[in-house]
C-alpha positions in Angstrom: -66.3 86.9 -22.5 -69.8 86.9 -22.4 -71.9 90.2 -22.7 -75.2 89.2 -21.0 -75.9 90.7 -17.6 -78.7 90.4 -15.2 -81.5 92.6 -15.3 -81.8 95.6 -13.5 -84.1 96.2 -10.9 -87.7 97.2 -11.7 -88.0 99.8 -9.2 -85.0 101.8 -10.3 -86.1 102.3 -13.8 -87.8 105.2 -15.0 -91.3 103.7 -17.2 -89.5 104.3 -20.6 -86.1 102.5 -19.4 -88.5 99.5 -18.0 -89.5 99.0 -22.0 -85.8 98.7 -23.1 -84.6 96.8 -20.9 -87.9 94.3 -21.6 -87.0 94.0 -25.2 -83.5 93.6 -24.1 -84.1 90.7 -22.1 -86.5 89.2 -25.1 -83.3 89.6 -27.4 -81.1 88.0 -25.1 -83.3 84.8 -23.9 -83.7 84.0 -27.7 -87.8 85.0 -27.4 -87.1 87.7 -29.9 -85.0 87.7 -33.2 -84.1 89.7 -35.8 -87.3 90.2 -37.9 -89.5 89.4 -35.4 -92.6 91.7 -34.7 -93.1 93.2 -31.1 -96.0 93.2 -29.5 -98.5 96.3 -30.1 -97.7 99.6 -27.8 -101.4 98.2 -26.4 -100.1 95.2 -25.6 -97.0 96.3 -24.1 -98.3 98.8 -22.3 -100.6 96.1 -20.0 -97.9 93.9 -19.9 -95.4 96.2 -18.0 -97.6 98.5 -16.4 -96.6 101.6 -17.8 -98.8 104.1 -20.6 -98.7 104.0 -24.1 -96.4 107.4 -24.4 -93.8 105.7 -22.3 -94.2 102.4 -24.5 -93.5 104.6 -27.1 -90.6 106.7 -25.7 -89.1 103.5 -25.0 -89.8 102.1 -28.6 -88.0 105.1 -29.7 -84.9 105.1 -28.1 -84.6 101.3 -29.2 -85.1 102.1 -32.7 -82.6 104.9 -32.6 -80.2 102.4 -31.0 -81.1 100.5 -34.2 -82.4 97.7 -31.9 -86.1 98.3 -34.1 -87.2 99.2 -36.6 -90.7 100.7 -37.2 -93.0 100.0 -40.3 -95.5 102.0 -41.1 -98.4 100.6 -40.8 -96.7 97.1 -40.2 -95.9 97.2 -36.8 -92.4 97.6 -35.2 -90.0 94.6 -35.9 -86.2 93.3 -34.6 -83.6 95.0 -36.7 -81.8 92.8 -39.1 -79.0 95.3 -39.1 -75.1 94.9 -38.4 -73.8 93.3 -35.5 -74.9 95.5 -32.2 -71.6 95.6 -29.8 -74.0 96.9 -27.0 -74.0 100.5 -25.4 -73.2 100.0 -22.0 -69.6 100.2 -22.4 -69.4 103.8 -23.9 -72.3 105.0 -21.7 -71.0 103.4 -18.8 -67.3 105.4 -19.9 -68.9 108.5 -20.5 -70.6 108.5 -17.3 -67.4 107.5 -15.6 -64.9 110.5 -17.2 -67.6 112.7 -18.0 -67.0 112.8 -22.0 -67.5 116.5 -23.1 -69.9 117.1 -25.9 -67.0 118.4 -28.0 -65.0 115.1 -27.4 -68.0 113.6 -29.1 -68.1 115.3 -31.8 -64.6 114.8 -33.0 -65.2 111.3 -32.2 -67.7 111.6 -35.0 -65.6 113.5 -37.4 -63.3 110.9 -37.8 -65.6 108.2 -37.7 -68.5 109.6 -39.9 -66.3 111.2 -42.1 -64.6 108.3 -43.2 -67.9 106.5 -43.2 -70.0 108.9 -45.3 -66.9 108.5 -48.0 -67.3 104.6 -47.8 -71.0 104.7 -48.5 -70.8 107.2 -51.4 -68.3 103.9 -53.2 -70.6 101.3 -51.8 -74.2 101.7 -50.4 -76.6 99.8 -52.8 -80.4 101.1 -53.5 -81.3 99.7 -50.8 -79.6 101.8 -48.5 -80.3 104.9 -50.5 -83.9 104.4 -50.6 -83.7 104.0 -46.4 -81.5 107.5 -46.0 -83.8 108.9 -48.6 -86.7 108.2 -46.4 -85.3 109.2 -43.2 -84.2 112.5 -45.1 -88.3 112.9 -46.0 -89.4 111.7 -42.8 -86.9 114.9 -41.3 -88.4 117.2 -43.4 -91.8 115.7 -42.1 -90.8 116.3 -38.3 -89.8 119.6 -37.9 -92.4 120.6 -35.6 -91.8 117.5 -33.5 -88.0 117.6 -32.1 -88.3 114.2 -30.6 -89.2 112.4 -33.5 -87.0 114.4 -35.9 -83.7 112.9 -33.5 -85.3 110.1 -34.2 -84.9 109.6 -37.7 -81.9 111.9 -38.0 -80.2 108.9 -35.6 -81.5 106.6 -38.2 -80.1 108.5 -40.9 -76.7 108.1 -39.8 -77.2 104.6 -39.2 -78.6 104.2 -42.7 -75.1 105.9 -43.7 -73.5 103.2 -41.5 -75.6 100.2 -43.1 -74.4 101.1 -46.7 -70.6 101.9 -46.0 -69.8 98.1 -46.9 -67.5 97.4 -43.7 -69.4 96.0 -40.5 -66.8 97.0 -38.0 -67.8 100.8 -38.9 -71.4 99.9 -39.2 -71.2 98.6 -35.3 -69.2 101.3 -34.1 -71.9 103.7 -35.5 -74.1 102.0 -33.7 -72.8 102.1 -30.0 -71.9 105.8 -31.0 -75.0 107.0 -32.7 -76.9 105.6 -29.4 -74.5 107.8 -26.7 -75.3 110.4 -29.2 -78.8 110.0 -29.0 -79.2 109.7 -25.5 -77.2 113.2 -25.1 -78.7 114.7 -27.6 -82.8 113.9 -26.5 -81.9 116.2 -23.5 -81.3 119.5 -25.1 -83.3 118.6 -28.6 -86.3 120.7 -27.1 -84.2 123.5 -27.5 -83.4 123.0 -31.3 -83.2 126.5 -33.3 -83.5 125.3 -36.4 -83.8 121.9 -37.7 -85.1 122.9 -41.3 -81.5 123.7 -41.6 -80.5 121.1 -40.0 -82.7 118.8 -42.7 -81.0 120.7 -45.4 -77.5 119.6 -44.6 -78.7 116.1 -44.5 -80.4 116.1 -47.7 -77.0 116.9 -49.2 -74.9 114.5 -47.3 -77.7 112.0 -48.8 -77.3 113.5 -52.6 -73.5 112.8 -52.7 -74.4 109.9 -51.3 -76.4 109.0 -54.1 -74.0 110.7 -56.5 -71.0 108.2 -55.8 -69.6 111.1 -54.9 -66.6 109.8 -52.5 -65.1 113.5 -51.8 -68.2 115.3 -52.3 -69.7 113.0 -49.1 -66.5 113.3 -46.9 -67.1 117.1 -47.3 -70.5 117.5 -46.8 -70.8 115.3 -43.5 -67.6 117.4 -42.6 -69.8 120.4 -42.9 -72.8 119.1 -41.2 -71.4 117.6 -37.9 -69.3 121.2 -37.5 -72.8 123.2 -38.0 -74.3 120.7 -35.9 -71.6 121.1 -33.2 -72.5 124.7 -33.0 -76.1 124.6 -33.3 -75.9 121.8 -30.0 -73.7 124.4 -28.4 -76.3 127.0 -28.7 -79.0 124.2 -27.2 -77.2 123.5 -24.0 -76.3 126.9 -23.4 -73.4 128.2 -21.8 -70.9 125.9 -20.9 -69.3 125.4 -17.7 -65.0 126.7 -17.2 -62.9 124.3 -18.2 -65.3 122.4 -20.8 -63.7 121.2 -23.8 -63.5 123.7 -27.2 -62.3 121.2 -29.3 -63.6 121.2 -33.1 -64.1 124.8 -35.4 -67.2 126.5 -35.0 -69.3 127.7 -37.7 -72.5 129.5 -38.2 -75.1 127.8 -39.5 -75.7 128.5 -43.6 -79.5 129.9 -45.1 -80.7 127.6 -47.5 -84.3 126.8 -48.7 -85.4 123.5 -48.1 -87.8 121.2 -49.1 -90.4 118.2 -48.4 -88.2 115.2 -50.2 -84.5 114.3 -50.9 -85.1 115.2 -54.4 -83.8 118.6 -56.0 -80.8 119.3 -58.2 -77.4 118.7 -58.4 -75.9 117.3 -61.3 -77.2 115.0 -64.0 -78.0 112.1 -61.9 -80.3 113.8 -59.4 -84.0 112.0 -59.5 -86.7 112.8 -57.2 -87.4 109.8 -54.6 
């Protein structure tokens, strides 16, 4: 059964939607393939009509759907990442039973639990040097909520890349996109994403420690902190919402600039 589907209608797309949806259809004619480089945000922004901030937005969201992948100073490219089994389904499911944020979030437990494990026993250097980067780039964005999702998405996804089984890897990736399309709405509101950084420097260093248990634990740790912390973004929530998933307050910890530190004899700085 084939997954292609028509475009949709110009005029009921918001600007940033219309440059998805363009680099979509690219994808899907066979005008665009992995590894290719896009067009410049100049270019694209006179070929659709729309501003360079919505070229942007719209480059954004792709990239945390791991559609693209920016290089700095390179340009942004099509991502030669695992197989991409398309958003629409979950989005369109979510949409249709109103998934809770909670349901999420155990969704994740299970999922990037298990996944964070398989990438401690298998991600090469590759992948460590692309969490370590989005770990640095974190740190790099905490004034800038929108661009921090960003590469905390990517993070996860780098987790994903290195777990050695593409079924998880694609899974991650239609999940990590609902994610960050629910999350971009109450990110403004973040209370804390230093601390947020922190946790996923250490789900990085077991990471990089082949440290199966230590991994499991620590992403364990981070999506319940992060559950509360999202809690506290969307405010009150309304009678009859879903409490599913412990709560915890969010640890103090000092953080720093890279993924480097210390923990154990194999920690180098990166």
């Amino acid at each position: 059964m084939s997954t292609r589907h028509e475009a949709a209608p110009a005029d009921t797309l918001t600007a940033r939607d219309r440059v998805v949806e363009h680099v979509r259809l690219l994808i899907e004619r066979g005008a665009m393939k992995p590894g290719d480089r896009l067009p410049s945000e100049r270019d694209l922004a006179g070929e659709l009509g729309v501003s360079r901030p919505s070229v942007r937005s719209g480059l954004e969201a792709l990239e945390a759907m791991g559609v693209v992948v920016s290089r700095r100073g390179a340009g942004t490219f099509i991502a030669e990442g695992p197989p991409d089994l398309g958003i629409e389904p979950l989005g369109l499911l979510a949409s249709l039973h109103g998934f809770t944020p909670n349901e999420m979030f155990e969704a994740r437990l299970v999922l990037e639990v298990g996944v964070a494990g398989l990438a401690a026993a298998h991600a090469s250097a590759e992948h460590l040097a692309a969490m370590a980067e989005e770990v640095t780039e974190m740190f790099a964005s905490l004034e800038d909520p929108a661009a921090y999702l960003v590469h905390d998405v990517r993070f996860h996804r780098a987790i994903a890349a290195g777990c050695g089984n593409r079924v998880l890897a694609a899974l991650m990736e239609m999940v990590s996109a609902q994610f960050y399309e629910l999350r971009r709405q109450t990110i403004a509101q973040a209370r804390d994403l230093r601390e947020s950084a922190e946790m996923h420097r250490r789900v990085y260093r077991a990471i990089r420690s082949h440290n199966v248990e230590g991994a499991r634990i620590e992403m364990t740790e981070h999506l319940r902190v992060a559950q509360h912390a999202q809690t506290l973004e969307r405010g009150p929530e309304p009678a009859g919402e879903g409490t599913g998933g412990p709560r915890e307050s969010p640890p103090t910890t000092n953080a720093e600039r890279s993924p480097g530190g210390a923990r154990g004899s194999r920690e180098h700085r990166d």
